[in-house]
N, C-alpha and C positions, 0 to 999 in steps of 0.2 A: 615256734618250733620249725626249724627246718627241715627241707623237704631230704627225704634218705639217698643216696647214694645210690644207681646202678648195680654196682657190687653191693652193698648190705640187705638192697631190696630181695636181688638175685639169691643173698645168703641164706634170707629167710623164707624160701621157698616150701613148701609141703609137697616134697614129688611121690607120684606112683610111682609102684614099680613098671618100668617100661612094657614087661609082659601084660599089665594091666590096658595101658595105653592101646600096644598093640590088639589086642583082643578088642577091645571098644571100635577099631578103625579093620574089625572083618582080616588082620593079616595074620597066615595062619602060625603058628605057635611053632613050628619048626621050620619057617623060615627066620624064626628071629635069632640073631650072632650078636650075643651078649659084648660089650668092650666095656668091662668095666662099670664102673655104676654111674648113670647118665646118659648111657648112649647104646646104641648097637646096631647093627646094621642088618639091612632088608636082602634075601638072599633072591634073584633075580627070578628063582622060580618062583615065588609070588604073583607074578604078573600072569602067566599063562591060569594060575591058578583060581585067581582074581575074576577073572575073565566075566562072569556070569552072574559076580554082584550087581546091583543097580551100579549105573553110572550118575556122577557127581555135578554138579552145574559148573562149571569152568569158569575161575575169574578170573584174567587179569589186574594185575596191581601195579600202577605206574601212576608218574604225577608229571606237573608245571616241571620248567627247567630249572634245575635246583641251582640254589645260591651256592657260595663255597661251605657254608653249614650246613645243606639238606636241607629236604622239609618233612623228614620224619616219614620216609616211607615203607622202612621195616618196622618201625614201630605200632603203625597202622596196618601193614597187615597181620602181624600178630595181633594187636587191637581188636583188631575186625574178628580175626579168628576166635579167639576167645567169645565174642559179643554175640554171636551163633546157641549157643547152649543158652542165651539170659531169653531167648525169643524161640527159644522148643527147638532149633534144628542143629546138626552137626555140620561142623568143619574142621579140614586140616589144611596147613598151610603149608608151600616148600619153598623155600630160600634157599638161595645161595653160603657158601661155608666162607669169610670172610679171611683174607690174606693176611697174614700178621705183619706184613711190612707197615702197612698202612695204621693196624694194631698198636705198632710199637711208636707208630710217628706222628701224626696230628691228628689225623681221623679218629682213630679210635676203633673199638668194638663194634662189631653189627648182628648184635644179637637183639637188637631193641631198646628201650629202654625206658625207663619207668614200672611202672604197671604193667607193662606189655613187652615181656622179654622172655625167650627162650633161654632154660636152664638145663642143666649148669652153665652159668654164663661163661667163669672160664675156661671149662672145657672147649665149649661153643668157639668162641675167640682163639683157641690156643692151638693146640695139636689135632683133639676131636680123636679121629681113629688113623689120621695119619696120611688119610687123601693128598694133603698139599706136595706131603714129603714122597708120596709115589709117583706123583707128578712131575714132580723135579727130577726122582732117579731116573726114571722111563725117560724125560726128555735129553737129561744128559749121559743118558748109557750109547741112545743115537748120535749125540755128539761126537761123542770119544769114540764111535766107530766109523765115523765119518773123517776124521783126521787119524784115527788108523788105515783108513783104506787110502789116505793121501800120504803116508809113511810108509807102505807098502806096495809104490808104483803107480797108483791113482790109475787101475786101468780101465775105470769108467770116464778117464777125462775131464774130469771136475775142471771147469773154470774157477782159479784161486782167487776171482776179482770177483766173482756170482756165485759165490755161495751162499744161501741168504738163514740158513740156520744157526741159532746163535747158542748160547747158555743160560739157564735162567737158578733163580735164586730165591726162594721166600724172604725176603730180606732189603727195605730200601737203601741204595745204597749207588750214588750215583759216579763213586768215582766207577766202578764195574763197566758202566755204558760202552762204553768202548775202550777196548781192549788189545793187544798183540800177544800169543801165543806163539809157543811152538822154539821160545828162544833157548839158550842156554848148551846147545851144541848139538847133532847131526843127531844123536839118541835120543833128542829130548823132544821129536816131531817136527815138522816144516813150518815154520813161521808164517803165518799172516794177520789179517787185521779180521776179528770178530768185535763180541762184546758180551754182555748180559743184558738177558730182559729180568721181570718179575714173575715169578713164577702163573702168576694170574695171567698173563699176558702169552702164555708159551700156547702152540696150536696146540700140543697133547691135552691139555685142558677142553679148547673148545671144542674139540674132538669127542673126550668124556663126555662132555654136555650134548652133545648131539647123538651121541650113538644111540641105538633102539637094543641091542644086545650085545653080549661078550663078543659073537662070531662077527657082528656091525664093525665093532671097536676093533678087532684086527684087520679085518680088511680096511676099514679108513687108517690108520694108523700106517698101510703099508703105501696107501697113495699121498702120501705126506710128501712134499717137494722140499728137495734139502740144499738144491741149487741147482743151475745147471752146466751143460757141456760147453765146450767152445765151442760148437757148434750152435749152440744155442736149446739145445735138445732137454727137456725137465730130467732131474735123477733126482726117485725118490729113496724114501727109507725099504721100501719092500729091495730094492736092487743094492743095499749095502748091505742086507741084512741083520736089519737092527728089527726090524718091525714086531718077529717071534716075543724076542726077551721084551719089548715097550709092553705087549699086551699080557705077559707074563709079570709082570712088575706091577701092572694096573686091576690083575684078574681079581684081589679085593677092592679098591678102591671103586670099580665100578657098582658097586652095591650102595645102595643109598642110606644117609643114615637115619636112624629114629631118635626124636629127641622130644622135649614137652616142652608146653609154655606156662607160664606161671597157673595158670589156671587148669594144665592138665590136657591141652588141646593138642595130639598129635601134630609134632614138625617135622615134617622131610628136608633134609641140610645137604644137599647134596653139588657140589662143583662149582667154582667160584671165575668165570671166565671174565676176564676184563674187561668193563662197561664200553671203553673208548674203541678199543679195535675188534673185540669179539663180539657175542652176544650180548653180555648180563646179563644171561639168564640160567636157574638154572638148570636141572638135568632133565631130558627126557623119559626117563628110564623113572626117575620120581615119581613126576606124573603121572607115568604105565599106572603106577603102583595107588597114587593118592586118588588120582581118578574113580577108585573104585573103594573107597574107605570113608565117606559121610557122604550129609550132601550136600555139599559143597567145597571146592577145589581150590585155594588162593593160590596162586602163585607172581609172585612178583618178578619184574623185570626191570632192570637196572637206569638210573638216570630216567631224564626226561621220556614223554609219549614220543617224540621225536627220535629216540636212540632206544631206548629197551624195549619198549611196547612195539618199534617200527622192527624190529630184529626178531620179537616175539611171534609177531606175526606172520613175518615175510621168509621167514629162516627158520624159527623151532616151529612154528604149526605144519610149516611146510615138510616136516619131515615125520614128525608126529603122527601125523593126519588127527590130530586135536583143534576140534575147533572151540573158542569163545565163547562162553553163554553172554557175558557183562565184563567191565571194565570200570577198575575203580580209580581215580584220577586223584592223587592227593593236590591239595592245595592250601598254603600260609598266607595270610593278613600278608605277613611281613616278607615272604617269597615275591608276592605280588606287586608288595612297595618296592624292594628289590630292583624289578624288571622296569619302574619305570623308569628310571635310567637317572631318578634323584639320589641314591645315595651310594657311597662304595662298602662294601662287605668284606673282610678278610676273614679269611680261617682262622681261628683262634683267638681274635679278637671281640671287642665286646659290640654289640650292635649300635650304630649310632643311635644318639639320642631322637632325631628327629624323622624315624622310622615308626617310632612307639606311641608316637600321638596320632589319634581320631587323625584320618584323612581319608574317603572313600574314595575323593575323587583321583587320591592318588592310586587307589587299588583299584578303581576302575581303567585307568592309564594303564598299570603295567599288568592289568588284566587282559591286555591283548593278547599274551603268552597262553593265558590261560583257553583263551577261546580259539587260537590256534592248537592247542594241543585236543582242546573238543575235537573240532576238525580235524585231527589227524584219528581219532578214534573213530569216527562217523564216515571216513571213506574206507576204512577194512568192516564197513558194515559191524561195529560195535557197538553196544550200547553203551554208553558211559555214565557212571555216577561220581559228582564232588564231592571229594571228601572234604571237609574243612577241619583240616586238625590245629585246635584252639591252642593258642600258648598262653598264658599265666597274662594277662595285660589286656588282652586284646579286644578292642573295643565293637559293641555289640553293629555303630553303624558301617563300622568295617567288614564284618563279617556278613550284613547285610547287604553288602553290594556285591559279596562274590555272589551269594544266593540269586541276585539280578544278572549277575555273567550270564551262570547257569542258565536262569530261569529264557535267558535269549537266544539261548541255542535250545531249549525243549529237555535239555537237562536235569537229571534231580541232582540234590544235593541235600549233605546231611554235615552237621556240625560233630565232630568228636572229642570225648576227653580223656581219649585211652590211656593218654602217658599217666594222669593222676588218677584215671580211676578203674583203670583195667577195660576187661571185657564189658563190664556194665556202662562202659563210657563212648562205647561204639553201639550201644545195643540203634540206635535212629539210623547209623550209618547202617547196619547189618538189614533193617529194616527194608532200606533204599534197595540194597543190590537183589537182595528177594522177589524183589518187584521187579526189578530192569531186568532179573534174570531170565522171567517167566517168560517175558515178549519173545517173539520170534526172531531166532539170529541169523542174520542176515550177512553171516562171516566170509570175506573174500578176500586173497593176497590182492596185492598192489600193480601186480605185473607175471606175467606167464613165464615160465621155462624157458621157452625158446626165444623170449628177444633177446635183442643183442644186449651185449655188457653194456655199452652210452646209453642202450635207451632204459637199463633197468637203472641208472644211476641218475637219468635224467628223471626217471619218475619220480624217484626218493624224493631228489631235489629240491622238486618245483612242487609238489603236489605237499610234501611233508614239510620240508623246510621251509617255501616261499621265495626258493631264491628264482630269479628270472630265468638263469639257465645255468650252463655247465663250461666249463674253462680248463684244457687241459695243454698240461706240458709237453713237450716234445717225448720224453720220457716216458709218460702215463701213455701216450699214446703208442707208442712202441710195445709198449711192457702189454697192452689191449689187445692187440695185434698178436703181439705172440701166447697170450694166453686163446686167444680164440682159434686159430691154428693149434695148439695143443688138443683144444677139447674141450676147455673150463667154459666156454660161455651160456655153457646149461647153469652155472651154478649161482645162487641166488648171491646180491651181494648186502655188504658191512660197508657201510660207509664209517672210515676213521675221520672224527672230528671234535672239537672242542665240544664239551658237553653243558658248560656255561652260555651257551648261545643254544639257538635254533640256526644261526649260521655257522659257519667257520669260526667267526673274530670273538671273544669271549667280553670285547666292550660294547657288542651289537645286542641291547637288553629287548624285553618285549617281545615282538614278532615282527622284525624288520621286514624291510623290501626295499626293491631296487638294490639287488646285489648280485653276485654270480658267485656259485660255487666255484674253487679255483682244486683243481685234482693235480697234486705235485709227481706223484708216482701210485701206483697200482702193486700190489701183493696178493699171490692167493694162497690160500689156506685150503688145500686142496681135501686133503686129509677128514678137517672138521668140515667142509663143505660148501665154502663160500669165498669170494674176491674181495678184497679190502681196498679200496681207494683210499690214498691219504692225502687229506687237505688239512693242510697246513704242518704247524712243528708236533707231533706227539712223542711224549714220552712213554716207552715201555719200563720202563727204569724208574722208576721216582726217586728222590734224594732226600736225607731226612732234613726239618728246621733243626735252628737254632736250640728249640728247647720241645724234643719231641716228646711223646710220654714215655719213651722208654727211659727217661731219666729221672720220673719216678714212679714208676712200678716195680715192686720188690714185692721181698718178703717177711713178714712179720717173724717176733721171735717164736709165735705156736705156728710156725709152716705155714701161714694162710696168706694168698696175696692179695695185696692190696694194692691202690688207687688206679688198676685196671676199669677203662669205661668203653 
């Protein structure tokens, strides 16, 4: 018999009603806004209301640096979450609301998957309450008043060459990238060169994800940099006067939503910022909220310990004032054979053959990945626990050797089988973090406020990464310079970088050395609260394959849809 389907598993769900859910996680019964059946949203006075319940043990969820398939780390924290109730205690998990560009194109859904999925899956996946789509308006209503005020005299001076605000789009779609506006004759606005990002990718996004409140969210919204003078001088959205109607377009979608997992285990789904150049992580305002609803807290953060757990900590705790109880590091047999740099992996293709045979010694090879991503948990003073989430094949003396990674850094580790068996397939993993929770945490950023932008970039670098130092362009260094003259170099930084590596280069497997970070140009994201250095090419755009799934997801003749994953 064949194993079910994502979607059929998701079908045959048995849900509470939400108000149920809610009550079990202490949130009080009029703050909950029904949307429909599946979901509803947390109304913001929650939090102050909250205030006075026990607080929740705080986990991070991050793993090794994922191959182009993942290693299954929404499904592990749902897994995990569930796995809580089989061993007497509560938890709720928040995740990120996943981009349907990605949806519709090879990736897929990120609701989980198996046993361990947040339902309604395609709600989850699809619209939800409409977050995405307020994110898009809000970002492009600033647009279209930004090239109205350069149709109307421009008389804040906008440089047509430094404008760095673009258009974005839920939607992959890479002819967009770059683009020319404004043609079509003298009424139809001033011609220049922009483009589209993804909507995931837009700062109004990481902006949502970081705000602490509605009043937070306008005022970062109004310190949003939208280009600047010829003189060189920042103009933001508060001086075009876009800033009012963004946070008026956003005043629902700041609200976080409520959803369940197949077991019943309250999920907070709230804001989905792009792994590469924002956070992935996501909302704070969540957390206000899940922090005070079990006991215990999951939330995940996006890609490798090196990119979402490094962002999670040095960026949303920092604004939070949340600190970490533990840290759960997922890790795959076949992730690990992955990074030793024997075999190549593509998305959507099938795994080579000679990945799936017994090899320890090869997963102790590209186990190095894994024991630098320990060390990156263990300098913000984290505990960390290995998750090993089992695939269908995998041999017991391979899993035996990660247990030996662990066991060499003072690490526990626990084996899981959430995708096949739900909650009960985590209950050893949920075990582990129980224990690493209790210890004393010993939580601290990476770098202070006040140093300069090279030295908070050279920390990341060298300390997280492993590179030997920092390498910047003429460009990045200019672009340094005028952000620190501005003001910005209070503000914590995003390194943009391949998320396939610990370095830059996405052919550099393991945990290289003897390299340099190379920094091509610098951006800041004034608004959501951070500087973004970029090394090397990033796409904010993605494009879709040859044969994405949007070519076949439809609909049945009874309305139901199908071969959504």
């Amino acid at each position: 018999m064949s194993f079910p389907s994502d979607l059929e598993i998701a079908n045959g769900a048995s849900l509470k009603p939400l108000g149920d859910i809610a009550a079990t996680a202490g949130i009080p019964e009029d703050c909950l806004e029904p949307y429909g059946v599946g979901a509803a949203k947390i109304s913001l006075d929650a939090i102050p209301r909250m205030q006075d319940r026990p607080r929740a043990k705080y986990v991070v969820v991050s793993a090794i640096t994922p191959t182009p398939l993942g290693e299954g780390k929404t499904t592990t924290t749902v897994g995990l979450g569930q796995a809580f109730q089989h061993i007497g205690s509560t938890a709720t998990i928040a995740i990120r609301q996943p981009s349907m560009g990605p949806t519709f194109g090879i990736k897929g859904g990120a609701a989980g998957g198996g046993y361990s999925q947040v339902v309604p899956m395609e709600l989850f996946n699809l619209h939800l309450t409409g977050d995405m789509h307020a994110v898009t308006a809000a970002h492009n209503m600033c647009s279209a008043l930004l090239d109205a005020h350069l149709y109307h005299g421009n008389d804040l001076s906008f440089d047509p060459h430094n404008i760095t605000w673009r258009r974005v789009l839920d939607v992959n779609d890479r002819s967009l990238r770059n683009t020319v506006i404004g043609l079509g004759g003298r009424l139809d606005g001033i011609p220049r060169e922009t483009g589209f990002d993804i909507t995931a990718a837009s700062e109004v996004m990481a902006t949502l994800a970081l705000c602490t409140s509605l009043q937070d969210l306008r005022e970062r919204l109004g310190r949003i940099v939208l280009g600047y003078s010829k003189a060189g001088t920042p103009i933001t959205a508060e001086e075009v006067g876009a800033a009012g109607s963004m946070a008026v377009i956003l005043k629902e979608a700041i609200k976080p939503n409520l959803m369940q997992t197949l077991e019943n285990t309250p999920a907070l789904v709230h804001t989905g910022p792009f792994g590469n150049i924002a956070t992935g992580n996501s909302s704070i305002v969540a957390d206000q909220i899940g922090i005070h609803t079990s006991d215990f807290l999951l939330t995940e953060a996006g890609f490798g310990a090196d990119m979402g757990a490094e962002r999670f900590f040095n960026i949303k705790c920092r604004y939070s004032g949340l600190a970490p109880d533990a840290a759960v590091l997922v890790a795959t047999v076949r992730g690990l054979k992955a990074h030793s740099g024997n075999h190549k992996i593509v998305a959507g293709k099938d795994l080579p053959e000679a990945i799936l045979e017994a090899n320890p010694d090869e997963v102790h090879q590209g186990g190095d990945n894994l024991r630098k991503q320990l060390e990156n948990m263990r300098i913000h003073g984290c505990t960390p626990v290995v998750a090993i989430n089992v695939f269908p094949g995998d041999h017991d003396e391979d899993i035996a050797a990660i247990y030996e990674i662990a066991a060499e850094y003072g690490a526990r580790a626990a084996v899981s089988t959430h995708f096949s068996d739900g909650g009960k397939g985590a209950t050893e993993l949920a075990s582990a973090i129980k224990e690493a929770a209790e210890e004393e945490s010993q939580f601290e950023v990476l770098y202070p406020d006040d140093a300069s932008l090279k030295d908070k970039i050279h920390a990341v670098a060298t300390k997280v990464y492993g590179a030997d130092g920092v390498e910047y362009s003429a460009q990045a260094d200019k672009q340094l310079a005028t952000y620190t003259d501005a003001g910005f170099d209070n503000l914590p930084v995003c390194i943009a970088k391949q998320h396939l590596s610990l370095s830059h280069d996405a052919s550099l497997k393991g945990a290289p050395t003897g390299w340099t970070l190379p920094v091509r140009e610098v951006r800041a994201s004034v608004g959501a609260g951070f500087v973004y250095p970029i090394c090397g090419d990033m796409r904010t755009m993605p494009g879709l394959g040859k044969t994405p799934a949007a070519h076949s997801i439809d609909i049945d003749a009874d309305g139901n849809v199908i071969n959504l994953s």
